[in-house]
C-alpha positions in Angstrom: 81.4 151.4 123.4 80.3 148.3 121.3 80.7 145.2 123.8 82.7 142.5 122.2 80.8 139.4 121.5 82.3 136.1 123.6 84.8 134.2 121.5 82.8 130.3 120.6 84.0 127.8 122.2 84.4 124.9 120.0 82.2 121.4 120.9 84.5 118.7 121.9 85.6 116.2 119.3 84.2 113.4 121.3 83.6 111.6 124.4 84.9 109.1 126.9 83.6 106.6 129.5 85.1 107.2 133.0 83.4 104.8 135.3 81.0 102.3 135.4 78.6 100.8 137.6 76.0 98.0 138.4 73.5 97.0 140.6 71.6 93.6 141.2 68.9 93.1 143.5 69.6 90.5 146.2 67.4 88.0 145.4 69.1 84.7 143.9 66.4 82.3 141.6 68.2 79.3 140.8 67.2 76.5 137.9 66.4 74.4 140.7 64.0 76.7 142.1 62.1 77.0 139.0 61.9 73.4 138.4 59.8 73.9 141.7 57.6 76.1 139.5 57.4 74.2 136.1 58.8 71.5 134.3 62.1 71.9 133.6 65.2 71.0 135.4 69.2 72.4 135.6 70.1 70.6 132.7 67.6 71.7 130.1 68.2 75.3 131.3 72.0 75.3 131.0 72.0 73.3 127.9 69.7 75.3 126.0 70.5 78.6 127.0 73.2 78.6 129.3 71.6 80.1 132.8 72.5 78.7 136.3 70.4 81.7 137.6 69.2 84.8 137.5 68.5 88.1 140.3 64.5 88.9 141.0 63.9 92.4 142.4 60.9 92.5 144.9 59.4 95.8 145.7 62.7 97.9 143.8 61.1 99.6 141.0 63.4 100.0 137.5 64.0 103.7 138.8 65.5 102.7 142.4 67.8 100.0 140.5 68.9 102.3 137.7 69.4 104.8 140.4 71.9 102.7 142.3 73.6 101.8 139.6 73.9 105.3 138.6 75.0 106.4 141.9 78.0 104.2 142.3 79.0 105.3 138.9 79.1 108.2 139.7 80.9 107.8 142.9 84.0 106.2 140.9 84.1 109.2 137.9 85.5 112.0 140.3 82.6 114.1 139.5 79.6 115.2 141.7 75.9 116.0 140.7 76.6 119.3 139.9 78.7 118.1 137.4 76.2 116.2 134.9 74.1 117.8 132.8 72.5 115.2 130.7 70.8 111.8 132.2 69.6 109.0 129.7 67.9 105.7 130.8 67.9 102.6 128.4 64.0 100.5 129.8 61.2 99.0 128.3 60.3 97.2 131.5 59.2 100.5 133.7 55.6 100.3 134.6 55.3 104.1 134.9 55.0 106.4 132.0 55.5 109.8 133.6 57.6 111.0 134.8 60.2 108.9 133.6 63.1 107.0 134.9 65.5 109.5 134.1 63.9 112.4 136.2 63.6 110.3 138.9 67.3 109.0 138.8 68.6 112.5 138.9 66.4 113.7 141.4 67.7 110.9 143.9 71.2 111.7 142.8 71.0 115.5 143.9 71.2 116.3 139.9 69.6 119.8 139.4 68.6 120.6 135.7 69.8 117.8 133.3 68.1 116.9 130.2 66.9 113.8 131.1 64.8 111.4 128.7 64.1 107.4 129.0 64.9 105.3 125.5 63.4 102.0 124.9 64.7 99.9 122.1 64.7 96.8 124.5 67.9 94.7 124.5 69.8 97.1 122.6 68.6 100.3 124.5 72.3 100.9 126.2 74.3 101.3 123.0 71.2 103.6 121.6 71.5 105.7 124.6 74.9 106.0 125.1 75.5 107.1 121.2 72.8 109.6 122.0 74.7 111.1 124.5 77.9 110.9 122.9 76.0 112.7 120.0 74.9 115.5 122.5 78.3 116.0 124.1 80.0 116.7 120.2 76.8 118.9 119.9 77.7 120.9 122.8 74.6 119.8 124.3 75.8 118.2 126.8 79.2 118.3 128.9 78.7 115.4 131.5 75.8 112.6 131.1 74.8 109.6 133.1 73.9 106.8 130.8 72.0 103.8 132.1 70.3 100.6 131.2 67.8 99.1 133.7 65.2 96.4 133.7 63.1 94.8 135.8 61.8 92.1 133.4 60.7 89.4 136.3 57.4 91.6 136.5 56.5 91.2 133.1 57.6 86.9 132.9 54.6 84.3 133.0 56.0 82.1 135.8 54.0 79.5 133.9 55.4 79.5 130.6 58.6 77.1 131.2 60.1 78.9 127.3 60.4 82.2 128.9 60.7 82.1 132.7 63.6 80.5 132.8 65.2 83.1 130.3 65.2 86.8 132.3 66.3 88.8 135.4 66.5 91.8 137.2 69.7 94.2 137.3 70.8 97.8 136.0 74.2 99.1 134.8 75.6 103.0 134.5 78.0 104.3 132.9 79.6 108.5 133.4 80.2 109.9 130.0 82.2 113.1 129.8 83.3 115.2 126.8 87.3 114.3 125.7 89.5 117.4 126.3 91.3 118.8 123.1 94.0 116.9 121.9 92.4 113.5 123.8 91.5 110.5 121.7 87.6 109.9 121.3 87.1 107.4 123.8 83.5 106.1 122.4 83.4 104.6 118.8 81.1 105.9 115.8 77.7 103.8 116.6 76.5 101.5 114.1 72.7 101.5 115.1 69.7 100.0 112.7 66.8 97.0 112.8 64.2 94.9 111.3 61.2 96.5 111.7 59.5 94.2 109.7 60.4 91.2 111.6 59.6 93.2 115.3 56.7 90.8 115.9 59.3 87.7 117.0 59.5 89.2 120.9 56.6 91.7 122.3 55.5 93.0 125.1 52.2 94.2 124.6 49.0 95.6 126.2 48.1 96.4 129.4 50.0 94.5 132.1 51.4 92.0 129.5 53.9 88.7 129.6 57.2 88.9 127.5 56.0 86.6 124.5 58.9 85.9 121.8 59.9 83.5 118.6 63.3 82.1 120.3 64.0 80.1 117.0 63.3 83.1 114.9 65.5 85.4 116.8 68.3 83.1 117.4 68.6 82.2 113.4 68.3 85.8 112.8 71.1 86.7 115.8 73.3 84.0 114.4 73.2 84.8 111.1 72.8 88.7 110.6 74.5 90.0 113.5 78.1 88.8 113.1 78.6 90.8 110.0 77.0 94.5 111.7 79.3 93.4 114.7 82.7 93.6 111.7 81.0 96.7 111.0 81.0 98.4 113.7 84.5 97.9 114.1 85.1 98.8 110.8 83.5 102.0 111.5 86.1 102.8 114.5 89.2 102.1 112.8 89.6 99.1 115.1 90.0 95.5 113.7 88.1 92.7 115.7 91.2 90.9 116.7 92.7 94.0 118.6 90.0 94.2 120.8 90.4 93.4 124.5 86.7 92.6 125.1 83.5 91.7 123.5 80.5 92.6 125.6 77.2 91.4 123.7 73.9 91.7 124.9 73.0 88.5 126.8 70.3 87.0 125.7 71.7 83.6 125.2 74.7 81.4 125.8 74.2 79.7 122.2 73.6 83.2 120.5 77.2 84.7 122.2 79.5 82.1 121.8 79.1 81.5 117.7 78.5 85.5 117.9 81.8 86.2 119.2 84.0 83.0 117.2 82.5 84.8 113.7 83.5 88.1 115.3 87.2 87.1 115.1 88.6 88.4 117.8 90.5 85.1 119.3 92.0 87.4 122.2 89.1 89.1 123.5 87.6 88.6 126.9 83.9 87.5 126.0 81.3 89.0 128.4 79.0 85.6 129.7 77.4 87.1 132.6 73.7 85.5 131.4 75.2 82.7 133.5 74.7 84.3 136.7 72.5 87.2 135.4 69.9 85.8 132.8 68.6 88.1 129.9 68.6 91.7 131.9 67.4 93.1 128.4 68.6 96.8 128.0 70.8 96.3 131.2 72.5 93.4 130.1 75.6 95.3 128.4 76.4 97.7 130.9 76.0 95.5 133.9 78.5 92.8 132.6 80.8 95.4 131.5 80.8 96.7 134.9 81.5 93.4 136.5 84.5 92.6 134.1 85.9 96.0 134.9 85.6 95.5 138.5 87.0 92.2 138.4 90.6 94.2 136.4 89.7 91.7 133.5 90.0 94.8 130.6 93.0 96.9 131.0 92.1 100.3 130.8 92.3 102.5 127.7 91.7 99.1 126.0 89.4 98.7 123.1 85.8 97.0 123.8 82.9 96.2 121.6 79.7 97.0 122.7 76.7 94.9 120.9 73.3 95.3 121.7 70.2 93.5 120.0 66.6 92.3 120.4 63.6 93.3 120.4 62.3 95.4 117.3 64.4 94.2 116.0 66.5 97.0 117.0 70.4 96.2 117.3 73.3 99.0 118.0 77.2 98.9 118.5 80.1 100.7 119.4 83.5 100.1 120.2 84.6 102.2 123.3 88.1 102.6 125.2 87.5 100.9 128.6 88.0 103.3 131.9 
């Protein structure tokens, strides 16, 4: 007798987020500290760039801070290891190139068998890597996935450099992405993802051991002026109009980037994501990790809409409007 083949099972139609999480090492460097260190002061700091402080990590490597951040996540989404098949780490700040930061994340977690890769388009490297994974899960790639952004910039800052040091921190947030069940509404948007290659020179990291070095006029004329429009657009891409959406998170690279970023958005009604005032510039962890905070404070209702906006170094940027857990 002829076995019957298995009936296909269909990929899902899309994906959801179903928890978040965040971790911040304990660590508190305040403006007034690093006036201690170089010449600067509160004032000059806030004003230009809108930080009060920022969190440095001591001996926590990127992979035991993406890890924690991971691990709360997943504590909140209802699902255990066994359940995730797919890890994804957004760094460009992890000193070790093999194995990655992914591998070791899920082997801390108890996570047997993902696919598990690191991504590193710097400040934007959470929207890349969670549109990657949304891509896998319609592919049937992937059922369950662990996406994270995690940075520990502090060990790549020249505490002499008064333009720079005063700019970045340490942190890492996580998000549990599972595939929508049939009939569900896609709960993460259609990614509008690009950059400027040409212009990828204006922030670097580069060599052996090296100091963040970056152009902060350059980027900042080319953040205020370029970005609002791909920001439209990716809401235009998800059928969502800016002014129905319940939260902008950008990354946060600067006070006087966000706010003009997000009054040419148009979205008058949004809750605007300022956590560089307590975090700095976490790069690739900045998204997730003040997501995370504004959902654990109850300030998005669930199921609401929420633009995601990475951009940075590259220049890379990438956006997606998702439906808050």
């Amino acid at each position: 007798m002829t076995p019957v083949p298995p009936t296909p099972t269909a990929p899902p139609s899309g994906s959801r987020i179903i928890s978040l999480g965040h971790y911040q090492p304990a660590r508190i460097l305040t403006n007034d500290d690093l006036a201690e260190l170089v010449d600067t002061n509160d004032e000059w700091i806030r004003t230009r760039v809108g930080i009060a402080q920022r969190r440095v990590a001591g001996d926590e490597t990127v992979a035991d801070m993406a890890a924690a951040a991971a691990e709360k996540a997943l504590a909140g989404s209802g699902l255990t290891a066994a359940d995730i098949d797919l890890v994804a780490v957004a760094t460009c700040s992890s000193v070790d190139r093999c194995p990655n930061v992914a591998t070791r994340v899920a082997a801390r977690l108890g996570i047997t068998a993902p696919a598990a890769y690191d991504i590193n388009t710097a400040c934007s490297g959470f929207s890349y890597a969670l549109a990657t994974a949304d891509h896998a899960i319609r592919a049937g790639a992937a059922r369950n996935a662990i996406v994270i952004g995690a940075e520990k910039l502090t060990e790549f800052t020249d505490w002499t450099d008064r333009a720079t040091c005063i700019l970045f921190g340490d942190g890492a947030g996580a998000a549990v992405v599972t595939a929508t069940a049939a009939g569900e509404p896609t709960g993460i948007g259609p990614v509008l993802w690009g950059s400027a290659p040409e212009r990828g020179d204006v922030v670097v990291i580069e060599g052996w051991r090296p100091y963040i070095q970056q152009e902060g006029q350059a980027v900042f004329r080319w953040a205020t002026t370029t970005l609002p429009g791909l920001a439209r657009e990716a809401c235009q891409r998800a059928g969502v109009e800016p002014a129905e959406l319940a939260a902008f998170v950008p990354h946060q690279a600067n006070l006087r980037i966000i706010d003009p970023l997000a009054r040419k958005l148009g979205a008058p009604d949004a809750v605007v994501a300022r956590d560089i005032v307590e975090s700095g510039n976490t790069s690739a962890a900045s998204v997730p990790l003040a997501w995370s905070k504004l959902v654990e404070r109850r300030e998005i209702p669930s199921g609401a809409p929420v633009l995601l906006f990475g951009f940075g170094g590259g220049l890379t940027y990438a956006g997606q409007v998702v439906r808050c857990p």
